[in-house]
Wavefront OBJ file of the C-alpha trace (Angstrom):
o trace
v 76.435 109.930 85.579
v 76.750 108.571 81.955
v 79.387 106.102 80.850
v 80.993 107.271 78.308
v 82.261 104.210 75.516
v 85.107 106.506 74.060
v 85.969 109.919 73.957
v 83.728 112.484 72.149
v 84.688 113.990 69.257
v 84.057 117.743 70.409
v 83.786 117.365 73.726
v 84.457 118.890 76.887
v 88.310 118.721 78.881
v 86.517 116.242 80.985
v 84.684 114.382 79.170
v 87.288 113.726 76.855
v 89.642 112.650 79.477
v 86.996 110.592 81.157
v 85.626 108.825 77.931
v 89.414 108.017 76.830
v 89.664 106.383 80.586
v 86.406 104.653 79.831
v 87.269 103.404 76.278
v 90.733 101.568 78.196
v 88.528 100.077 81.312
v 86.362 98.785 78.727
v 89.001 97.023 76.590
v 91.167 95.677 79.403
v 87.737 94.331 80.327
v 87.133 92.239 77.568
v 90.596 91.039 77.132
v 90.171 89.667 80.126
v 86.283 88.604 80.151
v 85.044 84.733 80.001
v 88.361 83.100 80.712
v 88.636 80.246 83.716
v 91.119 80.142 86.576
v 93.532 78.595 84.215
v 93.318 81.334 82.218
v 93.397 84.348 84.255
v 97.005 82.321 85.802
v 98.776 81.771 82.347
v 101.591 83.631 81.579
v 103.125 84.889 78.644
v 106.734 84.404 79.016
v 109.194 85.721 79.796
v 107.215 87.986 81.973
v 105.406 86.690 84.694
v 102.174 89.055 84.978
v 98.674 87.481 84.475
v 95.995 88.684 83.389
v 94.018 87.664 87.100
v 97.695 90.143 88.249
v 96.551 92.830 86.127
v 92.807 92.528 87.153
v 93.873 92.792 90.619
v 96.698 95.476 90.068
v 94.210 98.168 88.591
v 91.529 97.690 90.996
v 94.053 98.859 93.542
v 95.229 101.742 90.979
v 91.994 102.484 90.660
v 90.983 102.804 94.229
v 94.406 104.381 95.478
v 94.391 107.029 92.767
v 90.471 107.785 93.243
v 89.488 107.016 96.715
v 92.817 108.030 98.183
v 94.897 110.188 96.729
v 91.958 112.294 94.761
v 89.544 112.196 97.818
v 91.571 111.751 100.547
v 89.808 108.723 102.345
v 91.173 105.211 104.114
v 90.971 102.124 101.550
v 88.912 99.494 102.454
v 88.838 96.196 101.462
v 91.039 94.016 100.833
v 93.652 96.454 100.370
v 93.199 98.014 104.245
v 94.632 94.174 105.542
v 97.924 93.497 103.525
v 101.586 94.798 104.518
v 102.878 96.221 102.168
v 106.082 96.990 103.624
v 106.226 93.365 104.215
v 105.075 92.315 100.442
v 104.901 95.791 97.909
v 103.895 93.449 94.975
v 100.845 91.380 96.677
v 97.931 92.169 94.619
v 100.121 90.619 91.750
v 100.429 87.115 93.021
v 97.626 86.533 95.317
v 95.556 87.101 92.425
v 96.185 83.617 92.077
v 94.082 82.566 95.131
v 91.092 84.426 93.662
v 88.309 82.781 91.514
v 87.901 84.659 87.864
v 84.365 85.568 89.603
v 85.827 87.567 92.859
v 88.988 89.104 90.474
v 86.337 91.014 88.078
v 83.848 91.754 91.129
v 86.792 93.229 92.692
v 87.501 94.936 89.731
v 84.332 96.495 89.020
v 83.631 97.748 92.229
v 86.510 99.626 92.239
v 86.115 100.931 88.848
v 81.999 101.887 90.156
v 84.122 103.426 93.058
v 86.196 105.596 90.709
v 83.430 106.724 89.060
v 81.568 107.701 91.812
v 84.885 109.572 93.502
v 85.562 111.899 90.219
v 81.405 112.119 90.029
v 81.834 113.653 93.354
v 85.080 115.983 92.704
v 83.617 117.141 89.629
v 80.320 118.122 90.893
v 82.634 120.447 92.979
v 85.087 121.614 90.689
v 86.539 121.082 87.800
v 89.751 119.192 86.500
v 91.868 121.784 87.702
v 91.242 120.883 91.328
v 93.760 119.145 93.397
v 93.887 115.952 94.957
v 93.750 115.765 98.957
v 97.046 113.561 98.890
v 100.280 115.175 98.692
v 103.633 113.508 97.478
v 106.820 113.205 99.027
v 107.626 116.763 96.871
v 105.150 118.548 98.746
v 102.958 118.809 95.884
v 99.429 117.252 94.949
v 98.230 116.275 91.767
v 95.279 117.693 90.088
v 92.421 115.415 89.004
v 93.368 116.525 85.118
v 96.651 114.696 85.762
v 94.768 111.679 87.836
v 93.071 111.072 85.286
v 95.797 111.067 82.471
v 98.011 108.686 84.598
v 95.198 106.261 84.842
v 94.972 106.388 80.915
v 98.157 106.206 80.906
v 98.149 102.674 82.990
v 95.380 101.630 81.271
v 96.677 101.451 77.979
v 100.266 100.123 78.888
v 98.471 97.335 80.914
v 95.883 96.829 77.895
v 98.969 95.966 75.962
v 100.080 93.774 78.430
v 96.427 92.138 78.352
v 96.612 91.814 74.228
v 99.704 89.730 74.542
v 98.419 87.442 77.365
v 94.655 86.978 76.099
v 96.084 85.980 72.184
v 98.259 83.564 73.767
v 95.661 81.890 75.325
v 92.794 81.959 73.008
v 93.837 83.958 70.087
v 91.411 87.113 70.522
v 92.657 90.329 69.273
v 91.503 93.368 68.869
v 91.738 97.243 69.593
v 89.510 100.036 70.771
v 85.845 99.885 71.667
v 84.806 96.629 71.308
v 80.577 96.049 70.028
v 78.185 96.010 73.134
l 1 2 3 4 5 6 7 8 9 10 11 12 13 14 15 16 17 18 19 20 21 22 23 24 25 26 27 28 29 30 31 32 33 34 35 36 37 38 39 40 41 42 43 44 45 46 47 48 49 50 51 52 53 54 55 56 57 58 59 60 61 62 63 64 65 66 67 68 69 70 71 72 73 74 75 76 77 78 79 80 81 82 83 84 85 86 87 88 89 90 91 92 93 94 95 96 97 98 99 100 101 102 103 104 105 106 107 108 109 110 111 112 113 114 115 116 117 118 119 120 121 122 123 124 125 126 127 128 129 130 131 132 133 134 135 136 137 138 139 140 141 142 143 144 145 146 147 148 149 150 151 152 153 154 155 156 157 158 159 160 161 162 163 164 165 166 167 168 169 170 171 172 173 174 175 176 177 178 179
């Protein structure tokens, strides 16, 4: 499958949706690319969310929305150890524990995951399809609407990431940054 940097032009339902997802996992990626534990911890207050939080929050978006709800399988590491009916907001401050090296590993491979999961569903079916989860409602979402919630959480958190990264080091920027 090719990566899409952005969405096309002309394109396809799907690969619009898919390069618009791409463009966002490759910005949040460099707003948070080449800092140190200290930076990856800083906050931008009054909030309390770091960028090493937001690292760690969207590998577990990513990975519940694609591995879970969309294909319907178990998540695996680490997410398959933590309570979280004893601690719902984990991911968020154990990020802390984690070296800038194991938060963007764990990132990645759940963003290679992802890919691989909506590779899969659309090799059966189009965007149309529905996802093997079902809500509390009754009803399951279709991969269409997977996809534009994870845009969706990609760009608010992107903001997030702007704020956070120019506080530390005074990079800005929007859209598709040069390769």
């Amino acid at each position: 499958m090719d990566i899409l940097t952005g969405p096309p032009v002309a394109g396809s339902e799907a690969d619009t949706l898919l390069g618009a997802l791409e463009r966002n996992r490759r910005t949040f990626a460099w707003k948070c690319g080449g800092l140190d534990t200290a930076g990856l911890t800083k906050q931008h207050p009054p909030s309390t969310v770091t960028l090493g939080g937001l690292l760690k929050h969207l590998a577990l978006v990513e990975d519940e929305y694609f591995t879970r709800r969309l294909l319907g399988r178990e998540l695996g590491a680490p997410w398959d150890a933590v309570d979280w009916d004893a601690d719902p907001d984990w991911e968020w401050h154990s990020a802390a524990d984690d070296s800038p090296e194991d938060l963007m590993n764990l990132w990645e491979a759940s963003v290679e995951r992802s890919r691989a999961a909506v590779a899969e569903a659309l090799a059966n079916d189009g965007v149309d399809q529905l996802a093997r989860w079902t809500g509390r409602d009754g009803t399951s979402p279709s991969l269409r609407y997977i996809l534009v919630d994870l845009i969706e959480e990609y760009a608010r958190h992107t903001g997030h990431a702007d704020l956070i990264r120019e506080s530390i080091d005074g990079l800005t920027g929007e859209g598709v940054p040069a390769s």
